[in-house]
C-alpha atoms as one frame of an Amber mdcrd trajectory, in Angstrom:
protein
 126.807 118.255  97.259 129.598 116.522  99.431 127.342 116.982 102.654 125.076
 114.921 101.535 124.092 111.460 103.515 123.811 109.838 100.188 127.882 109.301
  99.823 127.586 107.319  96.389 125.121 110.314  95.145 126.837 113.189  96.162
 129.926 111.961  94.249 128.140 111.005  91.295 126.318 114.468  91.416 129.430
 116.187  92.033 131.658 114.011  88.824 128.628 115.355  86.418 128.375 119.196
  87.600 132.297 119.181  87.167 132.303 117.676  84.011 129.104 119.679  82.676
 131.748 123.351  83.438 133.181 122.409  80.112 129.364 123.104  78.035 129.228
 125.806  79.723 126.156 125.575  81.501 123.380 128.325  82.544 121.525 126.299
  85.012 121.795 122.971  86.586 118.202 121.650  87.703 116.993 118.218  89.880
 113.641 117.160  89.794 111.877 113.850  90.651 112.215 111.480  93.854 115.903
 113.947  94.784 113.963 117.257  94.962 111.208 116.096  96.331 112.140 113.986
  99.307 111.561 110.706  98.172 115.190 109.525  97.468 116.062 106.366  97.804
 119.508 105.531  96.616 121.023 102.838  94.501 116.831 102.248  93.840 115.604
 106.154  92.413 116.922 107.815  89.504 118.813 110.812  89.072 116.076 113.262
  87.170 118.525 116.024  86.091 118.179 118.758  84.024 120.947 121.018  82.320
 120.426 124.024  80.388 123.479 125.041  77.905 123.879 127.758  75.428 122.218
 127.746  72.205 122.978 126.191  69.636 123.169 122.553  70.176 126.083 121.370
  67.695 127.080 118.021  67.062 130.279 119.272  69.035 127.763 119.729  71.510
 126.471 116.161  71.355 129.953 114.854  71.275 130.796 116.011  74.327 127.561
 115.271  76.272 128.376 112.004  75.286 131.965 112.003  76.525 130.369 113.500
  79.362 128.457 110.552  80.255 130.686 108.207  78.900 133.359 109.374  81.935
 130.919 108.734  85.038 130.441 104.929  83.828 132.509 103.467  86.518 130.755
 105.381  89.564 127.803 102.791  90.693 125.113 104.531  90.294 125.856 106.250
  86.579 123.078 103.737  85.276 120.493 106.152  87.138 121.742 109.827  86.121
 119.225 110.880  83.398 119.493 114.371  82.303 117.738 116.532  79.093 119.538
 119.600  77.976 117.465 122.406  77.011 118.822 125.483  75.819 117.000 129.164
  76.353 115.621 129.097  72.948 114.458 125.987  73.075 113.215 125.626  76.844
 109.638 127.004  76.471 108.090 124.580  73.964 106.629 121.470  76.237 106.614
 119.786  72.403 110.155 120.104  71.524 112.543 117.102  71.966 115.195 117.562
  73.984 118.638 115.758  73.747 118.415 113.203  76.670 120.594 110.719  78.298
 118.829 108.258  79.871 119.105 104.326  80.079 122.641 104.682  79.276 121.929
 106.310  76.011 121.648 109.458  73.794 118.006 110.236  72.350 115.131 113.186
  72.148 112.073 113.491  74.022 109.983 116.433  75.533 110.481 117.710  78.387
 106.554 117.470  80.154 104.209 119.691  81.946 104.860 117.374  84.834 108.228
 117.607  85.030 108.265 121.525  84.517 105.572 121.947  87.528 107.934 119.585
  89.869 110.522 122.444  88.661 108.932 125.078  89.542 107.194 123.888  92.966
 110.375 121.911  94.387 113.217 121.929  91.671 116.522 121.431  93.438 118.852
 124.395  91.891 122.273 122.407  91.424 124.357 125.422  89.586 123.457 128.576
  88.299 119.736 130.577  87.494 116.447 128.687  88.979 113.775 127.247  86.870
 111.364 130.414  87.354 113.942 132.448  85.385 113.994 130.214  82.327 111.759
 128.465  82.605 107.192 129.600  81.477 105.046 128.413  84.496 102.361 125.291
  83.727  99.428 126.190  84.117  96.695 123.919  85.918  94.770 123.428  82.457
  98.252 122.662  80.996  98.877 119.808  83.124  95.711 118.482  83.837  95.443
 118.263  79.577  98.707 116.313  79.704  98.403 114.130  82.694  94.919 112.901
  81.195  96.828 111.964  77.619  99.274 110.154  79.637  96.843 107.984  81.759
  94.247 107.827  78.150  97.066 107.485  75.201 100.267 105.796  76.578  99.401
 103.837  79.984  95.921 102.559  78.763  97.537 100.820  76.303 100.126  99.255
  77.291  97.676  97.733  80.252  96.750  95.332  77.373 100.417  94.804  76.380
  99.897  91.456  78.813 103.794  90.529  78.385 104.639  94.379  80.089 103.297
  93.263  83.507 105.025  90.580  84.927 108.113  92.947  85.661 108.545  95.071
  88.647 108.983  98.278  86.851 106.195  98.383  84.813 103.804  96.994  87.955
 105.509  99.883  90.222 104.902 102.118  87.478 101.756 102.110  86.872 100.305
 101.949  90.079 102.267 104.864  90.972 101.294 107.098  88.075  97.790 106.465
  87.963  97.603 107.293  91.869  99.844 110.303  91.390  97.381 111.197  88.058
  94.236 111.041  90.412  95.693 113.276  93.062  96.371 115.827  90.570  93.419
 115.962  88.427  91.472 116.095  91.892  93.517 118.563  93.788  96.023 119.715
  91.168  99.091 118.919  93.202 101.619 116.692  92.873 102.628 114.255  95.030
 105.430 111.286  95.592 105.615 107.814  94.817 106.048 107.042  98.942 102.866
 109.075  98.985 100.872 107.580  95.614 101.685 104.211  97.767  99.862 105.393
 100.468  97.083 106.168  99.054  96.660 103.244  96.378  94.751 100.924  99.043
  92.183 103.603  99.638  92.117 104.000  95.536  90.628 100.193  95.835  93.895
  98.943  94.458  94.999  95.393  95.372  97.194  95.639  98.230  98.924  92.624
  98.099 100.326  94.001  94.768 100.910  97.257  96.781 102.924  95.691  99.568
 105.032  93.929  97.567 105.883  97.738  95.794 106.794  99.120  99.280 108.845
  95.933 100.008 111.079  96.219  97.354 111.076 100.043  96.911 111.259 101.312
 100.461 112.520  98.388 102.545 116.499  97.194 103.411 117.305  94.863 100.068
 116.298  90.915 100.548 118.750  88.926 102.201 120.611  86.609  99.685 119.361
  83.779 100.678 115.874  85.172  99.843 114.312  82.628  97.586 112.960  85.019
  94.227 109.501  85.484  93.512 107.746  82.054  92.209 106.281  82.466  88.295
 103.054  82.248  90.103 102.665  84.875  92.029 104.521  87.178  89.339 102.003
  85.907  87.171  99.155  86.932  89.637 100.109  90.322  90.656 100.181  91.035
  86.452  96.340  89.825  86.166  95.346  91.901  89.721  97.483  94.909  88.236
  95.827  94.651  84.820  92.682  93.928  86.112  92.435  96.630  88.548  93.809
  99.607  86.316  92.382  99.151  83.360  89.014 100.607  84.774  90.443 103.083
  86.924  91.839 104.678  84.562  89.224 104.475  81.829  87.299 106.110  85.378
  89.762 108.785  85.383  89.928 109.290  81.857  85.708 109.927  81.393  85.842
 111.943  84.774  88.318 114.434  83.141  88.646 114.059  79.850
């Protein structure tokens, strides 16, 4: 990884695959904005995946922990998530997979969405690709999950009013739904730069959406940049609320 442009990432990348020799590993995956050409460092997170021998011990735990625990200091640590499957374990799209993310160990599945972004663009890091370990998704298989995503987690927390007056949730959700239309329509997937695109067309508000691509895509404010007033963050929550709530009860009855 030293080649890379991204100094800070290729580091960071190269601390955790030299660290990760000592479990042993049988395959090193990326997936998200790195594999698919929508990095943007210091701002995107690090969607890893690692797949280790079975069993998972609590020796096992312990030293994914210490693992992550050694690659604090590098700046962009706070990003690195990774799930560690294992080859018994790495065909079930149910099963909870140990997980550090947000600076912590927990469990949570590995999704269809994830394991199609694998197979179509995963970046192989170390060792055997995702089409060796990993079962395809098929289109039913995603489309099923993609639709109780948008219907069972995002619908509801549109009405969780407090959620929307921060960026990520605001960035989030636009994205997803616009990335969940393209692939119930088409069955592709596609990235957040593109999702942003294609929002205004969507009939989303585009104030909202220019103020994504600002902060997501364009050089950092300057520090004398006076922060966003409590009006307008209050604002962009109503238009965000307002406008997905139904488009994505839309989505929901069109495929559902």
């Amino acid at each position: 990884m030293a080649d890379r442009d991204d100094h800070a990432t290729a580091r960071l990348l190269d601390r955790f695959l030299a660290g990760l020799k000592e479990l042993r590993p049988a395959a090193a995956w990326a997936h998200g904005s790195l594999a698919g050409g929508d990095y943007q460092e210091g701002r995107s997170d690090l969607d890893l995946i690692a797949v280790l021998d079975d069993p998972i011990t609590a020796r096992t735990v312990w030293r994914v922990a210490r693992l992550h625990a050694r690659l604090r200091a590098e700046p962009l640590a706070a990003h690195l998530h990774c799930s560690y499957l294992t080859p018994r374990t790495a065909a079930g799209t149910e099963w909870r997979h140990l997980t550090w993310a947000h600076e912590q160990l927990f469990k949570r599945p590995v999704t269809p969405v994830t394991r199609r972004e694998l197979h179509t663009f995963g970046l192989v890091l170390h060792g055997e690709s995702p089409e060796d370990l990993l079962p395809p998704v098929s289109d039913r298989e995603l489309a099923e999950f993609v639709v109780r995503d948008q219907r069972d987690f995002w619908r509801r927390e549109v009405d969780r009013v407090s959620n929307w007056t921060q960026d990520v949730w605001v960035d989030l959700g636009l994205v997803t739904y616009a990335r969940a239309a393209v692939t119930l329509k088409d069955g592709r997937l596609i990235s957040k730069r593109e999702a942003l695109g294609l929002l205004p067309g969507l009939g989303a508000p585009v104030e909202v959406v220019e103020d994504i691509r600002r902060r997501r895509y364009e050089d950092p404010a300057p520090p004398t940049a006076e922060p966003p007033t409590a009006e307008w963050t209050a604002r962009r929550a109503e238009l965000t609320r307002t406008y997905l709530g139904p488009a994505m009860d839309d989505l929901v009855a069109a495929y559902g």
